[in-house]
C-alpha positions in Angstrom: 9.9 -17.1 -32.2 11.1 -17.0 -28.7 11.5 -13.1 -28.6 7.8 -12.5 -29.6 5.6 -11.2 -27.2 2.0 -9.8 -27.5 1.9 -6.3 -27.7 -0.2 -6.6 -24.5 2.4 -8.0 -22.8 5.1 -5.4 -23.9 2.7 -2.6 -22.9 2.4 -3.8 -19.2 6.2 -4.8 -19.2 7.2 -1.4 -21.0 4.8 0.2 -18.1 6.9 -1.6 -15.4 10.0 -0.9 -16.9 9.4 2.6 -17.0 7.7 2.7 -13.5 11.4 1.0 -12.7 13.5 3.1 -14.5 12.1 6.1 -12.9 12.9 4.9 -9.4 16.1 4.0 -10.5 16.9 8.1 -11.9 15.6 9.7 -8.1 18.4 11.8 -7.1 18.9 9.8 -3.9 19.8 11.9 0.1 21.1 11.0 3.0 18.6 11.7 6.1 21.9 13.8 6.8 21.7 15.9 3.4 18.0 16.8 4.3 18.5 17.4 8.0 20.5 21.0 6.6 17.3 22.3 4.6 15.5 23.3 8.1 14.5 26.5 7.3 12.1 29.1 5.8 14.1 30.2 2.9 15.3 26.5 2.9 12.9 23.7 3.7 12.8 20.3 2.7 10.8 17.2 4.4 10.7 13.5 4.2 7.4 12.2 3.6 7.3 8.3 3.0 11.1 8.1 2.2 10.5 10.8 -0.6 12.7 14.3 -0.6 10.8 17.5 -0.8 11.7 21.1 -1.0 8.6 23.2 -0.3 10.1 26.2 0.1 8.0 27.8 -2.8 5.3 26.7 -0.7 5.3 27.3 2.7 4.1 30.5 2.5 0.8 29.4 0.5 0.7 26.3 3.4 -2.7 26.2 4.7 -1.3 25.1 8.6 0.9 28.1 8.4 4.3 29.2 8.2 5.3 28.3 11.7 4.1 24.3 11.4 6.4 24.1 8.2 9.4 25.7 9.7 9.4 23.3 12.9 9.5 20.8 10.7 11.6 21.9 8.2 14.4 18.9 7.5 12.2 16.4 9.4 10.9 12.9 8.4 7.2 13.9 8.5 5.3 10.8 7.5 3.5 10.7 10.6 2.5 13.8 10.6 1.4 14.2 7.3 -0.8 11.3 8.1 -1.9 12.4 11.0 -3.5 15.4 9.7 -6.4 14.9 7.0 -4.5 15.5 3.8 -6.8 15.8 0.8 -5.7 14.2 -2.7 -5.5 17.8 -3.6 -2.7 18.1 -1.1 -0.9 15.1 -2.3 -1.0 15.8 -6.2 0.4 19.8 -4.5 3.3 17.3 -2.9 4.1 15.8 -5.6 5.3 18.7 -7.9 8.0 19.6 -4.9 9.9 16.3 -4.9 13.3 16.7 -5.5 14.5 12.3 -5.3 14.4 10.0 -2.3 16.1 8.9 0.6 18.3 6.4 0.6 17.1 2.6 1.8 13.7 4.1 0.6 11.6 1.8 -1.4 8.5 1.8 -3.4 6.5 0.2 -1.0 7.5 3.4 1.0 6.2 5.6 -2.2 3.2 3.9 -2.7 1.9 5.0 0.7 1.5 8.9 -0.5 -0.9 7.2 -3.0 -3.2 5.2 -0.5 -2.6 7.4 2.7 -2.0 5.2 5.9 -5.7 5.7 6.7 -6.8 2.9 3.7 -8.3 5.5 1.2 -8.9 8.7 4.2 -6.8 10.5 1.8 -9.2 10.5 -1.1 -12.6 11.3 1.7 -14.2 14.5 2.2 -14.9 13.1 5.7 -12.3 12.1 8.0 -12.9 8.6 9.3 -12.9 9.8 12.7 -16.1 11.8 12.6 -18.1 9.6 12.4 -17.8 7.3 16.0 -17.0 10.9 17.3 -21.0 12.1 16.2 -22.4 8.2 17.2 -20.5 9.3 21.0 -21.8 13.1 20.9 -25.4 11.7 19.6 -25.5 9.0 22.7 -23.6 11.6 25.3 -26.7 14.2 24.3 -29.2 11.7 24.6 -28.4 10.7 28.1 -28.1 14.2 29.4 -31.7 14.6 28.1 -33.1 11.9 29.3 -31.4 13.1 32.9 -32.0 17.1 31.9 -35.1 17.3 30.0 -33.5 19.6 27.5 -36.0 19.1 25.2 
């Protein structure tokens, strides 16, 4: 019959439908709505067009009170990114998100998962160390050829 499906294919669709459904139920804000939670005892942030209220955290925030609370209400996607953020950090993210902004979409989401630094997030060893140590190596080097260091 028409209506029969493997039970393959309903797992994978019931997967999607569930991923769907769950997008669907975020409690959705308005950029507005999260600009007034700006401060210690009431601070939210944007990250990658999800809403979350950290204020349980901030204290326990390893960059320190004073980073959260000049941020506090603020889209910080680039700044999230910008600082190494281990997969620790974004399974701690997680358990504080409250919905989404409005507009946002799941391509947004999905960039918590990956990090915008194409897998840095999961790394022990920010990707910038390394050309930085092949530069200190070759600056070293040059000065002891010129020097005689050692």
């Amino acid at each position: 019959p028409p209506h029969t499906m493997s039970k393959k294919n309903g797992e994978a669709n019931g997967e999607a439908n569930g991923e769907a459904k769950e997008a669907q139920n975020l409690k959705r804000y308005t950029e507005s709505d999260v600009k007034t939670h700006n401060k210690e005892t009431d601070c939210w942030f944007i990250i990658h067009g999800k809403v979350y209220d950290v204020t349980k955290y901030i204290n326990d925030h390893p960059g320190g009170v004073e980073i959260m609370n000049e941020n506090a209400g603020k889209d910080v996607s680039d700044q999230f990114e910008e600082f190494f953020h281990s997969k620790d950090a974004r399974d701690i993210l997680k358990k504080h998100e409250v919905g989404a902004v409005e507009g946002a979409t799941e391509d947004d989401w999905k960039k918590l998962e990956s990090g915008s630094g194409g897998g840095e997030a999961t790394s022990s060893f920010p990707s910038f160390m390394l050309p930085l140590l092949v530069v200190l190596v070759a600056v070293l080097y040059q000065l002891n050829k010129t020097y005689k260091f050692v």
